[in-house]
C-alpha positions in Angstrom: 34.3 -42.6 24.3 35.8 -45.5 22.6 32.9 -47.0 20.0 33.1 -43.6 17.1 29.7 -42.2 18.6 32.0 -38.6 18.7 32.8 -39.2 15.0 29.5 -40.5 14.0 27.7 -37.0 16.0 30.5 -34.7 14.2 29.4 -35.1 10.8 25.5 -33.9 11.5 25.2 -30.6 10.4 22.8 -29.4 13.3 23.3 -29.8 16.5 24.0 -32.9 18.0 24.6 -34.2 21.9 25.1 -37.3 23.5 24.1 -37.8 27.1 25.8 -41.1 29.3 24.6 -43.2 31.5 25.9 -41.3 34.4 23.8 -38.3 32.9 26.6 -36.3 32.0 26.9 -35.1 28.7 29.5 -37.6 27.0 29.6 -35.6 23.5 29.0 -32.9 21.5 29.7 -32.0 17.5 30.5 -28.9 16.9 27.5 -27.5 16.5 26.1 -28.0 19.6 29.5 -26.7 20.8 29.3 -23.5 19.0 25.9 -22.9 20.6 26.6 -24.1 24.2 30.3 -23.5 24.0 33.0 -26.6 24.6 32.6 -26.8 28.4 29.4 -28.7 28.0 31.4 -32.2 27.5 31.4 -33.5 30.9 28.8 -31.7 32.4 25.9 -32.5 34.3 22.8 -32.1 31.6 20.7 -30.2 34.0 23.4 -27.1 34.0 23.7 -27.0 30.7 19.3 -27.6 29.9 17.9 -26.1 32.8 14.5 -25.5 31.2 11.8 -28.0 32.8 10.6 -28.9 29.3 13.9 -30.4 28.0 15.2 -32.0 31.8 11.3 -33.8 31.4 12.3 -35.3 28.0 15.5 -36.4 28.8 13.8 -38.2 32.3 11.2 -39.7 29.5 13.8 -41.0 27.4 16.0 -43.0 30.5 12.0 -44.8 30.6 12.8 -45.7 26.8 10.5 -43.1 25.6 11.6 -40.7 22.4 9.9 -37.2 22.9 10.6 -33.1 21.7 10.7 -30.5 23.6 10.9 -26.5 22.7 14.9 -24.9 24.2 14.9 -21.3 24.4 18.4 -19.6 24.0 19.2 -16.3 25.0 20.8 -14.4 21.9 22.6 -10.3 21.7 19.8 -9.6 19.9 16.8 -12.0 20.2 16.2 -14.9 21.8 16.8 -18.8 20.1 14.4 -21.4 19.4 15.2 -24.9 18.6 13.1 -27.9 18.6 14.4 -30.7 20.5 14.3 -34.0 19.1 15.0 -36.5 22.4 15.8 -40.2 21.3 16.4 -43.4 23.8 19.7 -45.2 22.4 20.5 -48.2 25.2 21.7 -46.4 28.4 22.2 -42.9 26.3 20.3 -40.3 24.7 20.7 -38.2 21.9 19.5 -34.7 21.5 19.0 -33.3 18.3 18.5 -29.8 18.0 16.7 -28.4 14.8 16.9 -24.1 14.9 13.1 -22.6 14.2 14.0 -19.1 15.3 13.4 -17.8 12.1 10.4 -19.1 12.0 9.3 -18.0 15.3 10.4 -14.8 14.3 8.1 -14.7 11.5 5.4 -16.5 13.9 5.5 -13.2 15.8 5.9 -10.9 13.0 2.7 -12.1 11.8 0.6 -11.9 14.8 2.4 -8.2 15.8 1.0 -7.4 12.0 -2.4 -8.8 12.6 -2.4 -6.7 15.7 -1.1 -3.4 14.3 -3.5 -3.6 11.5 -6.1 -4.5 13.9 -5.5 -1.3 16.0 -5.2 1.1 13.2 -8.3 0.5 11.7 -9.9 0.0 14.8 -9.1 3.0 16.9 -10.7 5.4 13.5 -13.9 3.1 13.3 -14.6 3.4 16.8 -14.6 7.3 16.1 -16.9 7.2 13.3 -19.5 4.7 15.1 -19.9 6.9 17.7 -20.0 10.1 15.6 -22.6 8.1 13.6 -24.7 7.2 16.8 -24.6 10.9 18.0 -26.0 12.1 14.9 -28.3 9.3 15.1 -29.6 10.6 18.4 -28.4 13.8 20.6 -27.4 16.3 17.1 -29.9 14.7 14.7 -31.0 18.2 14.7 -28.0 20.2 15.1 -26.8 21.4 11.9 -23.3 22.8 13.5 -22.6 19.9 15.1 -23.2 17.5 12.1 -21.1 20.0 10.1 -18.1 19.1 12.7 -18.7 15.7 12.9 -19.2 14.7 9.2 -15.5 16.4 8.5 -14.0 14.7 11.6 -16.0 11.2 9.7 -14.4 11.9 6.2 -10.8 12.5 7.7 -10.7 9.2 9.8 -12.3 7.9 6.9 -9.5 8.7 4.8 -7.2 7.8 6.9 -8.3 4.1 7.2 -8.2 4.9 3.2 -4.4 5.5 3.5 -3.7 2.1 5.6 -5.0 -0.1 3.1 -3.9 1.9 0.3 -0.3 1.4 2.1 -1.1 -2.2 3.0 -2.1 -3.1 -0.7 1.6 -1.0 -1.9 3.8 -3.3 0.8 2.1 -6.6 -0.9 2.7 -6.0 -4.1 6.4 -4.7 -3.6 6.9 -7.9 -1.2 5.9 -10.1 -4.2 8.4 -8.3 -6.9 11.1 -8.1 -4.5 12.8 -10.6 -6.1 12.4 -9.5 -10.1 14.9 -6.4 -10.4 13.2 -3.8 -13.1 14.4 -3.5 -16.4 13.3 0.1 -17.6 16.1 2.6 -17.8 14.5 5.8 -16.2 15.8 9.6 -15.7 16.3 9.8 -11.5 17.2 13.1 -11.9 13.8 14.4 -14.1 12.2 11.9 -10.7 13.8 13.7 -8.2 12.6 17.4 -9.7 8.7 15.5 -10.3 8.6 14.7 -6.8 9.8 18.3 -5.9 7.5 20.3 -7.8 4.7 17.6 -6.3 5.5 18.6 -2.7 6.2 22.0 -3.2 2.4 22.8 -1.8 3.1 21.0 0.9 6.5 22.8 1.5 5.4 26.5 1.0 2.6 25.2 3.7 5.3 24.5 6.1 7.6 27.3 5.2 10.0 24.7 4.3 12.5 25.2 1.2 13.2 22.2 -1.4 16.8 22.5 -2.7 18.1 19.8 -5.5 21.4 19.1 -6.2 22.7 16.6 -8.7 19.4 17.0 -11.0 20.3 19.4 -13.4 21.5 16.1 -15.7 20.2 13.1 -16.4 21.1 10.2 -14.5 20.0 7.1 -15.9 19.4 3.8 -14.2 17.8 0.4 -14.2 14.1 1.2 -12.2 10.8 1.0 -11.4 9.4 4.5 -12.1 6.8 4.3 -10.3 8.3 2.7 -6.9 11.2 5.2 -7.2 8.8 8.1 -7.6 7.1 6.7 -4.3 10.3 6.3 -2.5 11.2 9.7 -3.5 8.0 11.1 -2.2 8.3 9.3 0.5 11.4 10.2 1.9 11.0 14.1 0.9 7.4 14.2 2.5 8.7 13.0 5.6 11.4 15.3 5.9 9.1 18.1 5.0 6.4 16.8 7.5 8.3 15.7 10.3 12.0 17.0 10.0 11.9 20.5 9.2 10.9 23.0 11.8 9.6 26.7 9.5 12.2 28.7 7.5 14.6 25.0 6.9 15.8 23.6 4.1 15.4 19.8 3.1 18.1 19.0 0.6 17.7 16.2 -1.9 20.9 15.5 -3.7 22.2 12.8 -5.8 25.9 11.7 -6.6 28.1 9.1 -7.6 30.3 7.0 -5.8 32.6 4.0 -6.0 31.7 1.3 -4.0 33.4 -2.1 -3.6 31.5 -3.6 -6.4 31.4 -1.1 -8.8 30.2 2.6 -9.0 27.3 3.4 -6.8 24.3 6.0 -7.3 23.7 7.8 -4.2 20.7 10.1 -3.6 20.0 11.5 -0.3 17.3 13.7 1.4 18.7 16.1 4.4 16.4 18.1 6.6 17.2 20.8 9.4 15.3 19.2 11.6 15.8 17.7 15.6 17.2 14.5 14.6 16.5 11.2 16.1 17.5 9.2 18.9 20.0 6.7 18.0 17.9 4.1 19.3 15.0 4.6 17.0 16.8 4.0 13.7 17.9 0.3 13.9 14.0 0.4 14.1 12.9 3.0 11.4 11.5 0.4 9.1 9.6 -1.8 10.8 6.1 -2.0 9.6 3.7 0.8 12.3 7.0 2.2 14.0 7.0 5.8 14.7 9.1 7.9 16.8 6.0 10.2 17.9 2.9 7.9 16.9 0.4 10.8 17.3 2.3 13.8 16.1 2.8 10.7 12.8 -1.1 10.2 13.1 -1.7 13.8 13.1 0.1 14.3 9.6 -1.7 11.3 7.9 0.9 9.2 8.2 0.6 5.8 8.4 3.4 3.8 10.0 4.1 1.8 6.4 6.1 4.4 4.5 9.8 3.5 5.5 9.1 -0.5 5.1 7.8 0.7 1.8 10.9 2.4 0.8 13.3 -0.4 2.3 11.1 -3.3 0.4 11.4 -1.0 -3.0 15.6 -0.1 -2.2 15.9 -3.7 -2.1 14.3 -4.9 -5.4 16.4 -2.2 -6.9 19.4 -4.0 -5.2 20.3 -1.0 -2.9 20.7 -0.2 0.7 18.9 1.9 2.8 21.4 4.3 4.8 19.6 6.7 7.6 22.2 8.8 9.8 20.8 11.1 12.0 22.2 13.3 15.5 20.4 15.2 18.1 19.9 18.9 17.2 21.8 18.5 13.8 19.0 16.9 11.5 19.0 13.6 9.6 20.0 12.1 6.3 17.9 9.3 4.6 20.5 7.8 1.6 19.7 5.1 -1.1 22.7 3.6 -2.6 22.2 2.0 -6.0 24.3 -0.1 -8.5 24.3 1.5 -11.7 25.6 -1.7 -13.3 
């Protein structure tokens, strides 16, 4: 090219190509280059477009007629979506490609929520309107089997109680994600409140609580009440779900030096199987378990970990989970303790 198109294409920020008359493509900035890679230039615009969307918009616009069209690219980890803006300019056309991926992604995460929510609550009310209807009908005179049937009642119940209990906790610690906490609070006198909370629950499961690290206070910019939850959380589960009879979970806490200053680190061990390595990229997605009815069976809810990562985050943390096959797992929280 010879009249600056190139030059004039290289300074859009997004993505930006330029196809001849000959219906090659005559240039690209290099932000379309980076997402098709430099051997576009020259090419045929079918082998580098091949979706029938796109190659329908570019046949529009040769007809003088501007028109979008949806391009799907094929990422390591998900896919890309860009919106394709397709303009006419004399015997060329432009492409301008605007990235919506993220929000496609958040398109999807919303209707997998709706749909999660929508199966959770609806798998325990189907169980409770046909309890209902029996006792309505077949055992309106059986005292044993109401007996049955009103307990199985209250425990879906109550477990329908714990989803929106747990919805109601992820909104609100969504919406102060952003405000870090002020309060200076003891995580060590947390750590042993927690403990002593879930010790029931322990002796239940023949499971030992050992602390290390608490004995002293260790002071640090919080939310009490979100640290106590995440501390719940994260012992519970290893009580619950990571500790086969006669283990040990291990909740610790120690300081580090990180790259940006020191670091608080507390961490919650169990005995326990461990976890496949390719469930923990996943852990903390909102209604991901590794064993859904073993996790319904326990009460749980599918919220807890998203909870804790949502919480870690307004406290400006990270979320570290490390776990191996047959040798347990390790759920950390790093903290600044600027």
């Amino acid at each position: 090219m010879n009249d600056g198109s190139d030059n004039v294409i290289a300074g859009v920020p997004i993505p930006v190509v330029l196809i001849g008359a000959d219906d090659r493509v005559e240039a690209a900035n290099p932000a379309a280059q980076a997402l098709f890679g430099s051997a576009i230039v020259g090419r045929h615009h079918v082998l580098s477009f091949r979706q029938p969307e796109v190659v329908a918009a570019i046949a529009a616009a040769r007809s003088g007629q501007a028109g979008r069209a949806r391009l799907i690219t094929q990422g390591e980890t998900q896919d890309g979506v860009h919106e394709v803006t397709v303009t006419p300019v004399g015997e060329r056309v432009v492409l301008a490609f605007e990235d919506h991926s993220a929000l496609a992604q958040m398109d999807q995460m919303r209707r997998d929520f709706v749909a999660n929510v929508s199966h959770e609550l609806r798998t325990p009310l189907t169980a409770m309107i046909g309890f209902i209807e029996t006792l309505q009908g077949p055992a309106k005179e059986d005292t044993r089997a109401r007996e049955r049937f009103l307990g199985i009642m209250a425990r879906e119940a109550e477990r329908m109680n714990r989803l929106v209990r747990d919805l109601l906790h992820l909104s609100r610690v969504e919406a102060e994600e952003r405000v870090r906490p002020s309060d200076e609070v003891d995580l060590a006198a947390l750590t042993r409140s927690a403990a002593a909370m879930l010790k029931p629950v322990a002796e239940e499961g023949r499971v030992t609580i050992r602390l290390e690290g608490t004995d002293t206070p260790v002071l640090l910019r919080a939310d009490s009440d979100q640290m106590m939850q995440v501390l719940s959380n994260l012992i519970e589960n290893a009580v619950k779900y990571g500790s086969p009879p006669g283990a040990t979970v291990t909740a610790r806490i120690a300081r580090e030096n990180g790259p940006r200053g020191p670091l608080l680190r507390l961490s919650v061990s169990d005995q326990g199987e461990g976890i496949d390595a390719q469930h923990l990229p996943r852990l903390t997605e909102r209604f991901y378990r590794v064993d859904s009815h073993r996790s319904r069976e326990k009460g749980g809810t599918g919220l807890g970990l998203a909870i804790v990562k949502h919480i870690i985050s307004r406290h400006r943390g990270r979320l570290i989970i490390e776990s191996e096959k047959g040798k347990g797992s390790r759920f950390s929280m790093l903290l600044p303790l600027d």
